[in-house]
C-alpha positions as CSV (number, residue, x, y, z in Angstrom):
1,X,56.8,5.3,-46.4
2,X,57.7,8.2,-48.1
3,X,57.7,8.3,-52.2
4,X,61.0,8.6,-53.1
5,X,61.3,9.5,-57.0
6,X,64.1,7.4,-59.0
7,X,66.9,10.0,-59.5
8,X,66.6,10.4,-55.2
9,X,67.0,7.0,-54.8
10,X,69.7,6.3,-57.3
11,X,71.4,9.6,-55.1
12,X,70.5,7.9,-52.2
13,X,72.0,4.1,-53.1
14,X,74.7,5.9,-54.3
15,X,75.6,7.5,-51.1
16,X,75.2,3.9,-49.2
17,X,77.9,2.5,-51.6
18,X,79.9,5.5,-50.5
19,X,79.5,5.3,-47.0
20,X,80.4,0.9,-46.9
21,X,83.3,2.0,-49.4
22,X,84.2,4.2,-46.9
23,X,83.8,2.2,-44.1
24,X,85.4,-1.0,-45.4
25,X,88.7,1.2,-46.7
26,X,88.8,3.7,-43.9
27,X,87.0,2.9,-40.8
28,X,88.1,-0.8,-40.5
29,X,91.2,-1.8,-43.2
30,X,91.9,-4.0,-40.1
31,X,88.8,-6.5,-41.6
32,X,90.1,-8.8,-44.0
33,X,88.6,-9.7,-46.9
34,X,88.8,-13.4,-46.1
35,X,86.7,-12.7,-43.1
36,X,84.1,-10.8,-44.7
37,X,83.9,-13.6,-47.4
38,X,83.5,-16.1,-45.2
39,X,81.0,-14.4,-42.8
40,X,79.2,-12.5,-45.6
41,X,79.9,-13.9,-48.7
42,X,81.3,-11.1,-50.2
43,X,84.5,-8.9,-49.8
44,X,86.0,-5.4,-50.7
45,X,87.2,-7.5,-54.5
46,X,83.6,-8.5,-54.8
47,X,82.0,-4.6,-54.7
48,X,85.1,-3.8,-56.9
49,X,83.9,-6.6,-59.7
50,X,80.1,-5.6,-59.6
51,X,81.4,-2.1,-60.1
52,X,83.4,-3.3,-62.7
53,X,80.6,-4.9,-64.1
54,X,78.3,-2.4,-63.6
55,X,80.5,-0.1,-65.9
56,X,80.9,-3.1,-68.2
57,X,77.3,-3.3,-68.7
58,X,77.2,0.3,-69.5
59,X,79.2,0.3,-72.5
60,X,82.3,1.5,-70.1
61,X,85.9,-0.4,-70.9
62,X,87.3,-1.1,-67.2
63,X,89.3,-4.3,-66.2
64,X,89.4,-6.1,-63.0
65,X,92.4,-4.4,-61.7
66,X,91.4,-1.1,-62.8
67,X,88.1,-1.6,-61.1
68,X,89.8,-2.9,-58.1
69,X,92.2,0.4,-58.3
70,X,88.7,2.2,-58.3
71,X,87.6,0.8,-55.4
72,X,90.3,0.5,-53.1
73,X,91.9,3.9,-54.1
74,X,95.4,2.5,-55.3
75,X,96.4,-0.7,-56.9
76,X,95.3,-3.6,-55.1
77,X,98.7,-4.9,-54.5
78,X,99.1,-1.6,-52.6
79,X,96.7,-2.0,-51.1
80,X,97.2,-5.8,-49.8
81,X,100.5,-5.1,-49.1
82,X,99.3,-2.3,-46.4
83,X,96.4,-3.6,-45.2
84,X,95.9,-7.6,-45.5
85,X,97.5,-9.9,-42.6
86,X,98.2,-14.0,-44.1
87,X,95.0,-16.3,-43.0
88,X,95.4,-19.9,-41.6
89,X,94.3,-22.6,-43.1
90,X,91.0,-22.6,-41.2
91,X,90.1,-19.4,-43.0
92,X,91.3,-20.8,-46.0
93,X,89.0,-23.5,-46.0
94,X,86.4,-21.7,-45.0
95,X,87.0,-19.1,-47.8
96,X,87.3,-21.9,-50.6
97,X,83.5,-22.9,-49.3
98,X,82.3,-19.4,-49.5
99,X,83.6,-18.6,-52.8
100,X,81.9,-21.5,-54.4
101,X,78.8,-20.8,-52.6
102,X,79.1,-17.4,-53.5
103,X,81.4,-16.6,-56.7
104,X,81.5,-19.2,-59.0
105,X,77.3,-19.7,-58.6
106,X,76.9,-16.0,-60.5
């Protein structure tokens, strides 16, 4: 494998955030965040609180909504309001397992 010094990586991550960003907002808004939790563990909220964090961690002031609003674009309510469809209570079940397994375990 090639040596990749750390600034090139860091560029390189970087752009792979982009591109799932991009891909999660743009490319397939029709995938809702219930089914990526349940299936993946983690949804469009969850990259919006590690960034959040992320910035936390740096000394950075950001709340969960403005996080959120940095992820998705526009406020979150916007965003729901546009894009997410209401589950059944299959995928709400499932979702309250993968949030426990997933969430609250950090």
């Amino acid at each position: 494998m090639t040596q990749i010094d750390d600034q090139t990586r860091i560029e390189l991550e970087a752009a792979a955030f982009r591109r799932l960003q991009q891909h999660l907002m743009q490319d397939r808004p029709d995938v809702q965040n219930i089914d990526l939790m349940n299936l993946a563990g983690f949804c469009r909220n969850c990259l919006s609180r590690w960034y959040q964090e992320a910035a936390n961690e740096r000394g950075i002031e950001m709340t969960k909504d403005e996080g959120r609003e940095v992820f998705y674009g526009m406020p979150y309510e916007d965003w729901r309001a546009q894009n997410q469809t209401e589950a059944d209570d299959a995928k709400k079940a499932a979702f309250d397992v993968a949030f426990k397994e997933n969430v609250l375990k950090e």
